[in-house]
C-alpha positions as CSV (number, residue, x, y, z in Angstrom):
1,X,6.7,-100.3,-58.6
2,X,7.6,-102.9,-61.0
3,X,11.4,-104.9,-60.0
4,X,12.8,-106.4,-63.2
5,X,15.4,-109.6,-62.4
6,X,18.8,-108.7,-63.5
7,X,19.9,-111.9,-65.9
8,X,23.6,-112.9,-65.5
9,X,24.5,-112.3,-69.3
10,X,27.6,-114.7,-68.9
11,X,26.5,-118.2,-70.9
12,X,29.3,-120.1,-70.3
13,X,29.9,-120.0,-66.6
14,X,33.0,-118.0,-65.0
15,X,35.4,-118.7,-67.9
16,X,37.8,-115.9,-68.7
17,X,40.7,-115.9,-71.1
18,X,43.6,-113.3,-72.0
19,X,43.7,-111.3,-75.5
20,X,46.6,-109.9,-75.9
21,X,46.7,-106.0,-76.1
22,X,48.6,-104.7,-79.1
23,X,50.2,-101.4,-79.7
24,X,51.4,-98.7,-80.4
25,X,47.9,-96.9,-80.8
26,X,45.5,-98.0,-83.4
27,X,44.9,-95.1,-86.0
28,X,41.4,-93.7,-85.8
29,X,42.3,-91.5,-88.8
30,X,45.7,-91.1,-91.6
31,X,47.3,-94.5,-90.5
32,X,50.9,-93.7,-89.1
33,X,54.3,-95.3,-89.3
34,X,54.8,-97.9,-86.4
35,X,55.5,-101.2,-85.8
36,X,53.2,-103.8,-84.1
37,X,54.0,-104.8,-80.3
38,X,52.3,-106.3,-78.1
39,X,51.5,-104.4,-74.7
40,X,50.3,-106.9,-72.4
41,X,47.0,-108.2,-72.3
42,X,43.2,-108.5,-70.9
43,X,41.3,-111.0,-69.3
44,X,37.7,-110.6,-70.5
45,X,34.8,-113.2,-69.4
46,X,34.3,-115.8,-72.8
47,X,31.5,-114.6,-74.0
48,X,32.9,-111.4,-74.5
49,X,35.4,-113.0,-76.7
50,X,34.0,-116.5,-77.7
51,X,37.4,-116.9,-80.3
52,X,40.2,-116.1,-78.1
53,X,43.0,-117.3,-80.8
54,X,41.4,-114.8,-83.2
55,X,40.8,-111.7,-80.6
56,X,43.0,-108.8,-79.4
57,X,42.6,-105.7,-78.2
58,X,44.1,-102.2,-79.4
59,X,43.9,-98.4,-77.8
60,X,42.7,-95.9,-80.0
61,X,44.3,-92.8,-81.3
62,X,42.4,-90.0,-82.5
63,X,39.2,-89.1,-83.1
64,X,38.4,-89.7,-86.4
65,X,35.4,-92.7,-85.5
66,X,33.8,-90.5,-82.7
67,X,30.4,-90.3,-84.4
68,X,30.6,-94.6,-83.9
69,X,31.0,-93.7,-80.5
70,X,34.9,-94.9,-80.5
71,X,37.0,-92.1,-79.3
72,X,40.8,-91.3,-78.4
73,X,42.6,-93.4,-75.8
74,X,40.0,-96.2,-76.1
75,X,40.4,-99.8,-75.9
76,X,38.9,-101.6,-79.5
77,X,38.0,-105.0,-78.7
78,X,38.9,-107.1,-82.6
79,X,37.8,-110.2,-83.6
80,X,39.4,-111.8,-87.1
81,X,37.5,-114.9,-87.3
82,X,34.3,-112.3,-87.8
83,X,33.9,-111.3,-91.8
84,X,33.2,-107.7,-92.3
85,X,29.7,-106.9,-93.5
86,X,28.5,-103.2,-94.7
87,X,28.7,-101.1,-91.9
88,X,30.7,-103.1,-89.5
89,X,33.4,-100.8,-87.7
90,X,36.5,-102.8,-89.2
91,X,41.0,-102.7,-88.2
92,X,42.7,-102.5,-91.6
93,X,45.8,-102.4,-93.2
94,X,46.1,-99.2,-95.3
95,X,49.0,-99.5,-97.3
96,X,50.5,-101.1,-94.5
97,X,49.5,-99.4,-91.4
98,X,47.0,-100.3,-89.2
99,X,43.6,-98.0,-89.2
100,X,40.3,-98.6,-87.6
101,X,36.9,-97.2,-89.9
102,X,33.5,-97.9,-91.2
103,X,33.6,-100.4,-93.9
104,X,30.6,-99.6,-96.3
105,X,29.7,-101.7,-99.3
106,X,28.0,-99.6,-102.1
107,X,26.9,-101.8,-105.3
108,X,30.6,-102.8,-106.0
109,X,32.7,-100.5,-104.4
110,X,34.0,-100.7,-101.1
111,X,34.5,-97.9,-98.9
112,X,36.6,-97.5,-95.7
113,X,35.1,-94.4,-93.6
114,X,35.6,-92.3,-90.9
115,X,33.1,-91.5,-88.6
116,X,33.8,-87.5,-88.5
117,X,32.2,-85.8,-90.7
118,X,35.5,-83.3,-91.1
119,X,37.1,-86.4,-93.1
120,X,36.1,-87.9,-96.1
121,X,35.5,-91.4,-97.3
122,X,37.3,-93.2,-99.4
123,X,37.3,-96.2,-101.9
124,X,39.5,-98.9,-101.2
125,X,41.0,-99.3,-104.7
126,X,41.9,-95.7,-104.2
127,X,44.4,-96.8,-101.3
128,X,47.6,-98.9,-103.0
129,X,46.6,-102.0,-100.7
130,X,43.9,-102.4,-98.5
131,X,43.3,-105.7,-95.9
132,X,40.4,-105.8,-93.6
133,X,42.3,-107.6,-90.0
134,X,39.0,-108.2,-88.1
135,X,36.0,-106.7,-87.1
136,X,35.5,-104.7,-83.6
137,X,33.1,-106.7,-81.6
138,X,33.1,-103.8,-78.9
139,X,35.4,-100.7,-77.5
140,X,36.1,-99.8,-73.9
141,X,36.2,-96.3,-72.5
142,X,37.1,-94.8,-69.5
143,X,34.9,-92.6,-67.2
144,X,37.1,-91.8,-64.6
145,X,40.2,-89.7,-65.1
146,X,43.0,-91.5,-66.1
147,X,46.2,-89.0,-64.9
148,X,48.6,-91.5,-64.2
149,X,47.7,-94.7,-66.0
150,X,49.9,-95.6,-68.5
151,X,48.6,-95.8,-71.9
């Protein structure tokens, strides 16, 4: 039997810092009406979030990006110093409220998505105003049950 060495993926030593957790729940499909707050916040080693001015984190609502593997009552992870490239999972402003897709470039157009194939596509120019906020690095997800914890 072959033992493989487990390599400590932190780079940067024990260094944590706090991004702060925004809310109410990030859209993951029709963005609704809400205002921004933030909720509290998350320590999270450095190299997890290498730009901490630039980072926060969001829970999820919905389940329009569960084919990306992002799904209801998770915790999106943003960075908006990162610039959205074809495919990244992307936070934007749709006509104001905040909304978490695919963002797709095809020749000229660009596309916001959902991951579901029950909902559609669509271009951004076909939105009144459209502004990518950052890009999710990664999402966190619970495996235990979560009666009780406040969301």
């Amino acid at each position: 039997m072959k033992v493989r060495q487990i390599v400590e993926l932190c780079a940067e030593g024990d260094s944590t810092v706090r991004v702060p957790i925004l809310g109410p729940a990030l859209c993951a499909g029709f963005p609704s009406p809400a205002d921004d707050f933030l909720e509290g916040s998350l320590e999270l080693p450095r190299w997890l979030a290498p730009n901490p001015p630039a980072t926060f984190a969001w829970n999820i609502s919905g389940d329009s990006m569960r084919d990306a593997g992002i799904f209801d009552r998770d915790l999106a992870v943003v960075d908006r110093s990162l610039k959205a490239a074809h495919r990244s999972v992307v936070v934007a402003a749709i006509d104001g409220q905040m909304s978490i897709k695919r963002f797709l470039v095809d020749g000229n157009v660009a596309r916001l998505s959902f991951e579901n194939p029950d909902l559609p596509a669509f271009a951004v120019e076909e939105t009144g105003e459209a502004e990518i906020w950052g890009v999710v690095r990664f999402s966190i997800r619970w495996h235990i049950a979560r009666a009780g914890l406040v969301r």
